[in-house]
C-alpha positions in Angstrom: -75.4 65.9 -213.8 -71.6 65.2 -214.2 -70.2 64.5 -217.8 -66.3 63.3 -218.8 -64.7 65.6 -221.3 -62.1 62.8 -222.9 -59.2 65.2 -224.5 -57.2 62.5 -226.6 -54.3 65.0 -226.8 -51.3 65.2 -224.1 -50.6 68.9 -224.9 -51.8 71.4 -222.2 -51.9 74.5 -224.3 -52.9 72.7 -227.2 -56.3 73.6 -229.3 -57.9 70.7 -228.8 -56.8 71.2 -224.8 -58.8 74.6 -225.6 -61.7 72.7 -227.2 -62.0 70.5 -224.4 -62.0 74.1 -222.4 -64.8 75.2 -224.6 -67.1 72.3 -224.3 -66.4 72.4 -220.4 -67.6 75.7 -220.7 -70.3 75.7 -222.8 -71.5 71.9 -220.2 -71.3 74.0 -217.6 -73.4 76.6 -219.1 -75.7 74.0 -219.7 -75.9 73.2 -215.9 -73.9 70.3 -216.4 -70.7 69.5 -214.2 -67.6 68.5 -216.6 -64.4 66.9 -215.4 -61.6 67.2 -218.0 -60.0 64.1 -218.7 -56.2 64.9 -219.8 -55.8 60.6 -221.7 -52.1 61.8 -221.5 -51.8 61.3 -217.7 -54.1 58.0 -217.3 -52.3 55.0 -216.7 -53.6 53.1 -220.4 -49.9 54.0 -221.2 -47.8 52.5 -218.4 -44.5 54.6 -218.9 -43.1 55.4 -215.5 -45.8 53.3 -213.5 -45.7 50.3 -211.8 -48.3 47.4 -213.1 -49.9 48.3 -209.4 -50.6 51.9 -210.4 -51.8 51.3 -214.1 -54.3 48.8 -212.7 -55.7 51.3 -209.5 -55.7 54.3 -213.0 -57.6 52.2 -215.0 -59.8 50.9 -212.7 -61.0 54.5 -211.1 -60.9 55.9 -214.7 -63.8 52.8 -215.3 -65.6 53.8 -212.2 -65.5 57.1 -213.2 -67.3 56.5 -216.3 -70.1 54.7 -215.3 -70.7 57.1 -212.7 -70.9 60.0 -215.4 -74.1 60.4 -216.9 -72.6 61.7 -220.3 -69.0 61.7 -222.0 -67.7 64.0 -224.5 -64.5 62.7 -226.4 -62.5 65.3 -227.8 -59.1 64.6 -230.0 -56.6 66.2 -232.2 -56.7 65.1 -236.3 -53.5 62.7 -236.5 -53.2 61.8 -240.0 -56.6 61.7 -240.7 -57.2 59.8 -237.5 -58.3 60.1 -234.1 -55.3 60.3 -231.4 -53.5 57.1 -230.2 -54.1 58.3 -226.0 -57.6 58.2 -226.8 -57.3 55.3 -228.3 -55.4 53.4 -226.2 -57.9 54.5 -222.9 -61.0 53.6 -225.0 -59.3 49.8 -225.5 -59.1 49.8 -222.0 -62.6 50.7 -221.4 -65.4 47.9 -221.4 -66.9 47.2 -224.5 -70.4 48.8 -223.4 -68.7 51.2 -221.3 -71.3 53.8 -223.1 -74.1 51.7 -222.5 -77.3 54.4 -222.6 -74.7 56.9 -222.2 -75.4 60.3 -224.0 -71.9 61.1 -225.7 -70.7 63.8 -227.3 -68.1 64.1 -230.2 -65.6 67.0 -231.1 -62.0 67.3 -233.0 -59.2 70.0 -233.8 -57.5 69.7 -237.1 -55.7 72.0 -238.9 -58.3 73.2 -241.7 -61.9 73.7 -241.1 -63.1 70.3 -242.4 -60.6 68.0 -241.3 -62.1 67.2 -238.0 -65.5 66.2 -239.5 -63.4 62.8 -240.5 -62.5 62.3 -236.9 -65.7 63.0 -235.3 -67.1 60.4 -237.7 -64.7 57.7 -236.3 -64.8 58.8 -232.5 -68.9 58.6 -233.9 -68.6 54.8 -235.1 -66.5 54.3 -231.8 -68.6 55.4 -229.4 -71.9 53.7 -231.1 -70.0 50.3 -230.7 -69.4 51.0 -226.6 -73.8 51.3 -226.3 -73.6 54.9 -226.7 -76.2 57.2 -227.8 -75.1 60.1 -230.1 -76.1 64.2 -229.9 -76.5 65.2 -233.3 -74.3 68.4 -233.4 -70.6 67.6 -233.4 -67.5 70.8 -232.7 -65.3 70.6 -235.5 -62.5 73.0 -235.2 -59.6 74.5 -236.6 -56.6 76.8 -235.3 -58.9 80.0 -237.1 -61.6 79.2 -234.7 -59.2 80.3 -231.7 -58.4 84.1 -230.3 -54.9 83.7 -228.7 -52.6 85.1 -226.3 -49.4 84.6 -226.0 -49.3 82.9 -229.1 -51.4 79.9 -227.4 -54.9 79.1 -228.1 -57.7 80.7 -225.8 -60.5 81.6 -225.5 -62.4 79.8 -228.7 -64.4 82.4 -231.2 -68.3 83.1 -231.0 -69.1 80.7 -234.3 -67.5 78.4 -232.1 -68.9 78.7 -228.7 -72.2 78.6 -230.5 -71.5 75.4 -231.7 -70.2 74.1 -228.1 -73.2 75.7 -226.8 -76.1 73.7 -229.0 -73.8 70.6 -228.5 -73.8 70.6 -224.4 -77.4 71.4 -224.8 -78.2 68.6 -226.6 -76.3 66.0 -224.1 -78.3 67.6 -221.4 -81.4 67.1 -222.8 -80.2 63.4 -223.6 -79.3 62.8 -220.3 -81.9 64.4 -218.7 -84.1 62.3 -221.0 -82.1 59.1 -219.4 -82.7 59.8 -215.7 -86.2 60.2 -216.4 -88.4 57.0 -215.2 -89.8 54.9 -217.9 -93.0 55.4 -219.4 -92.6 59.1 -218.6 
């Protein structure tokens, strides 16, 4: 099973680039196979590409998606908001792009509440693209990261544990999905 890890930030070394890192982990865990999408580098924002190139991004980035069997959208708190990169590659999506599509919310923002505001958005989002929701949602803050270098890493075991019930649930979701009707 393959799931898309959206991460609606542009920053490498960011925390919600080492959220997106967690939940990779914790799918993987899981026995699920995630591919990390960095919405910085897609072609939704055409700066420095030709109209040729945004069209070819956009339409693997589609394919892509509908041959996942789940999606995980991850994004920094802007403002109380969810990220404008993950905004703008979600415009670009079909509107029932998550069409019986287990998906996954999660957000970074800087106190340990604020990204319960943005998983409710990405939440509201999602359920208006056909998706079908897990129940457990990573909220995280800069506290809930070791680091190295002064850059987040590794994330801490409160939230790993969270990650870890999270990619659980999608699997059983999807898993529930592939399964033949009437079964």
């Amino acid at each position: 099973m393959k799931a898309l890890v959206f991460m609606g930030s542009s920053r490498e070394h960011s925390h919600t680039a080492a959220l997106a890192r967690a939940i990779a982990d914790a799918l993987e865990s899981a026995g699920v196979e995630p591919e990390i999408v960095n919405t910085g580098q897609l072609g939704a924002l055409p700066f420095g590409r030709t109209a040729t190139q945004v069209a070819r991004e956009l339409r693997e980035l589609r394919e892509r998606v509908g041959a996942a069997q789940a999606v995980v959208l991850v994004s920094p708190v802007y403002h109380g908001g969810y990220s404008a990169l993950l905004k703008a590659v979600l415009d670009e999506l079909p509107g029932d792009a998550f069409a019986d599509k287990p998906v996954a919310v999660a957000a970074n923002g800087s106190g340990p509440r604020t990204g319960n505001v943005v998983c409710e958005q990405l939440r509201t989002v999602a359920k208006a693209m056909g998706a079908w929701l897990v129940p457990t949602q990573a909220a995280s803050c800069p506290d809930d990261f070791l680091s190295g270098d002064g850059l987040p890493t590794q994330g801490s075991a409160e939230l790993q544990d969270r990650c870890q019930a999270m990619a659980a649930e999608l699997h059983r979701l999807a898993a529930l999905f592939r399964a033949p009707a009437g079964v």
